[in-house]
N, C-alpha and C positions, 0 to 999 in steps of 0.2 A: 864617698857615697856609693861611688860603683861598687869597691868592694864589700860594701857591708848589703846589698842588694843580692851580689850575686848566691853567699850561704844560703840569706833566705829562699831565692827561686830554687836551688838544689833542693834545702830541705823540703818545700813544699811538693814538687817531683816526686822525690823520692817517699814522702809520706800519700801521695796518691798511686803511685805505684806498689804502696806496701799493701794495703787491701787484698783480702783473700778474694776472689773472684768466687761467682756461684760457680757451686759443682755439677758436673754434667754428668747424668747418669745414663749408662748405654746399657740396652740389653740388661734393665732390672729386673728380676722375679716380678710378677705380678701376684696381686696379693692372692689367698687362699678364697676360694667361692664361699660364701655368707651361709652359714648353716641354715636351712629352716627347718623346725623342729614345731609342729604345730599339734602333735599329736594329741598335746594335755592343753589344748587349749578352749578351756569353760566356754569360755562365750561364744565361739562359734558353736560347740556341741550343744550348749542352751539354745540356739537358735535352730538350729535341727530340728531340736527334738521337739521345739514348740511347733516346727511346720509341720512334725511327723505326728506328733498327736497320739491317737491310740491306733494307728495301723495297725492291720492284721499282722500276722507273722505267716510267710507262705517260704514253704520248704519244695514241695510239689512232689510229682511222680517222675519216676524217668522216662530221659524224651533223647531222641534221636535226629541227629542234625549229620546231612553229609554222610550217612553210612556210620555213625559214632556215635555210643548211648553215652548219655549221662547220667550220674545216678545222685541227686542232690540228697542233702545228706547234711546234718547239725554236727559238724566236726568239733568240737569244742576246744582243742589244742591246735587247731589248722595252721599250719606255716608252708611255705613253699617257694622257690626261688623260679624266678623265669623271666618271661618280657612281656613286657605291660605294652599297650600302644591306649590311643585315647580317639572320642569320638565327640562331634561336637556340632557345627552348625546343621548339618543334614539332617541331625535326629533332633533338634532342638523344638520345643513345647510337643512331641510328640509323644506318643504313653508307651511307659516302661511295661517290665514284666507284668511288675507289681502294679499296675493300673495310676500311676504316678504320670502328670505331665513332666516329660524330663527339661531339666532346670542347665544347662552347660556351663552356668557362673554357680553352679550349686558343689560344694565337697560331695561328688558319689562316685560309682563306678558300678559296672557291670561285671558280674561273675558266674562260673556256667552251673557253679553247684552251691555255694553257701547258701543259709537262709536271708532272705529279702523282711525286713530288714538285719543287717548285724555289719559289723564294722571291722576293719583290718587296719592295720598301720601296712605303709607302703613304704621301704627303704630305698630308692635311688641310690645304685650302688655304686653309679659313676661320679657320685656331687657327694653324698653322704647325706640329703636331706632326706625327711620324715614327714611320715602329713598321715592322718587317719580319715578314712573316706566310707562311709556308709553304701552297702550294699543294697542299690534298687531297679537291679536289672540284669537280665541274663547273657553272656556273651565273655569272653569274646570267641567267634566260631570258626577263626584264621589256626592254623596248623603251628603248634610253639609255643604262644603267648596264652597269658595266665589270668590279666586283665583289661576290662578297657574303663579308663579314667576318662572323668570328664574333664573340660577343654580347661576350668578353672584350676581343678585338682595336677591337670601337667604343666599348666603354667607353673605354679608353686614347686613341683616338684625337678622343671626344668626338662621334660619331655618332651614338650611340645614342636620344638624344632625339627630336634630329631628325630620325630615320633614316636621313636621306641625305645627304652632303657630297659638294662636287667637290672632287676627290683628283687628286693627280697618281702616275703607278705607274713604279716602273723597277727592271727583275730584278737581283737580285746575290746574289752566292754566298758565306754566309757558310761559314767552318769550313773552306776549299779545297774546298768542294763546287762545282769549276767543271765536270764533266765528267758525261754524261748517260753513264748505264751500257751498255756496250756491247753489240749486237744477240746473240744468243744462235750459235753455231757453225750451220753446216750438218749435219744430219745426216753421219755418217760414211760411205759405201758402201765396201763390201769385195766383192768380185768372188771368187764364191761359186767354187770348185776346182769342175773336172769330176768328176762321181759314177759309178763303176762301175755298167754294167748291176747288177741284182738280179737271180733266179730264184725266182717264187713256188711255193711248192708247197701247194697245195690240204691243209686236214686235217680231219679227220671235224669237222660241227658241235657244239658243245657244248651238251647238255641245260639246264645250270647259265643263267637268269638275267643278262643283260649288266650290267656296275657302272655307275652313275649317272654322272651326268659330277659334276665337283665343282664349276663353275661353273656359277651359277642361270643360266637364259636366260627369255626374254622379249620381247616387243614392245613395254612400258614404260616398261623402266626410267630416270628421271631425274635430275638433278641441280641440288640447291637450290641458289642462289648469292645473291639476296636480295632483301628488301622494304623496296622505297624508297616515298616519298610523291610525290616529285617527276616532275613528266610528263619535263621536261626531263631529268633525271639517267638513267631509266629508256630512254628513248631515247639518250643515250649508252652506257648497260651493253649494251642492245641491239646496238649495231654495235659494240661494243667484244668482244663473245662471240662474233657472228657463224663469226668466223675459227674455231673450238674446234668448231663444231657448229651443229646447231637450235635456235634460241631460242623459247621458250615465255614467254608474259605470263600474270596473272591476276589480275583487281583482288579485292582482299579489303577487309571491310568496316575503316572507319576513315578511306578517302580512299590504303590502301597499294596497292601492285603486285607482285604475287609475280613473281619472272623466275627462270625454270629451263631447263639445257640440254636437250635430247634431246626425243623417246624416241630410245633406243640399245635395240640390239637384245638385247643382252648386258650383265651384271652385270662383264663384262669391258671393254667398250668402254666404258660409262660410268664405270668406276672411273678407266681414262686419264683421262677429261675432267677427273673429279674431280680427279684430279693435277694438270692445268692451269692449271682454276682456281683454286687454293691455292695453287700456285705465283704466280697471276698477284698475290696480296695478298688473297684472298678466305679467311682459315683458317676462316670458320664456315660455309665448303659443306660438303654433306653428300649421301648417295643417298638417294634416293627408291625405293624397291623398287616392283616391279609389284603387289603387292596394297596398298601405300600409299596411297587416295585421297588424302593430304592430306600 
């Protein structure tokens, strides 16, 4: 019995020592970083374009930041290589160029001359990802860099960290948005008919009190249009208003800039501007009346 015992404890020994053990792996490659490619991707560019609606199209004048013109411009084959950095909490629900509250979970980015709105694919040239970001604001105004991406757009693209990556940029039109909206008509002129002489005839003056006019007037009145943080941004609304009227600055505390049209002389003259600027993408201008200090 002993010996017919002992084979079997051998063979069983030996059949639990036959087992391949797991392999241990030292110093393995790690895998390659996860492409993202979001460039073609409908759904988010359908949700864009629903928040964006029929925004104006604003290209602007050139404006001067730090001693350096910019001369914005509808580049229609734009590409260009450099370094991106991004901006995010600081300027968050605050208004862009383009009279946008800026969104920092939104695909956009700031740039110092394309048209607001138009769109660029961004290449991360250290990861190889892609992401296409919508243009709704001006900047960036740092010495080198080409764009600044918002906080969600460098997450995806892997920026964030870092802050900075060299990116490669090149404009494209998703949605058949290939055509920049076209200049507004010239006014109409109409060639006013010849008017019959009149005959005035003088009539007793009236006792009674003249009626008020129904439009207030004034030598102050204003129009708010907004408070940005950025020197750079602020000097672009600057020459971008220019054209509408008087531009007024005012720094307020926090590091903002108040920028308002006028004075207009009339509750009627700045109510126009008012229209303008609203019209221009700016819905939360508003007047300023003459006894309004603030």
């Amino acid at each position: 019995m002993r010996r017919l015992l002992l084979p079997v404890l051998a063979g069983l020994a030996v059949a639990a020592c036959g087992g391949k053990p797991a392999p241990r792996i030292v110093n393995a490659p790690l895998p390659p970083p996860r492409l993202v490619d979001v460039s073609d991707d409908s759904a988010a560019l359908a949700r864009d374009a629903a928040k964006l609606g029929n925004w104006p199209v604003k290209i602007g004048k050139p404006y001067q930041v730090a001693g350096i013109t910019y001369y914005p411009a509808d580049e229609r084959d734009y590409r260009e290589e450099g370094v991106a950095s991004w901006y995010g909490p600081g300027f968050h629900a605050g208004s862009t160029a383009n009279g946008e509250r800026y969104d920092q979970d939104d695909l956009t980015a700031a740039h110092r001359t394309l048209p607001m709105p138009s769109w660029v694919e961004v290449e991360n040239r250290d990861n190889g990802r892609k992401l296409t970001v919508r243009i709704n604001d001006r900047g960036p105004f740092a010495r080198g860099r080409i764009i600044d991406l918002s906080r969600k757009a460098a997450q995806l693209l892997g920026v964030d960290r870092a802050g900075t990556a060299l990116v490669r940029l090149r404009r494209v039109y998703p949605g058949g948005r290939s055509e920049i909206a076209p200049p507004p008509p010239p006014p109409l002129v109409v060639a006013s008919a010849p008017v019959a002489p009149v005959t005035t005839i003088a009539l007793p003056t009236a006792s009674r009190e003249p009626p008020r006019a129904t439009t207030s007037t004034g030598a102050n009145w204003l129009v708010q249009v907004a408070a940005l943080g950025d020197g750079g941004r602020v000097s672009w609304l600057k020459g971008f208003l220019s054209s509408l009227g008087p531009v007024l600055t005012e720094s307020l505390p926090g590091g903002l800039t108040r920028v308002r049209l006028g004075p207009f002389g009339s509750e009627t003259m700045a109510s126009a501007a008012l229209a303008q600027v609203r019209a221009a993408g700016y819905a939360d201008a508003r007047l300023v009346p003459p006894t309004t200090s603030r």
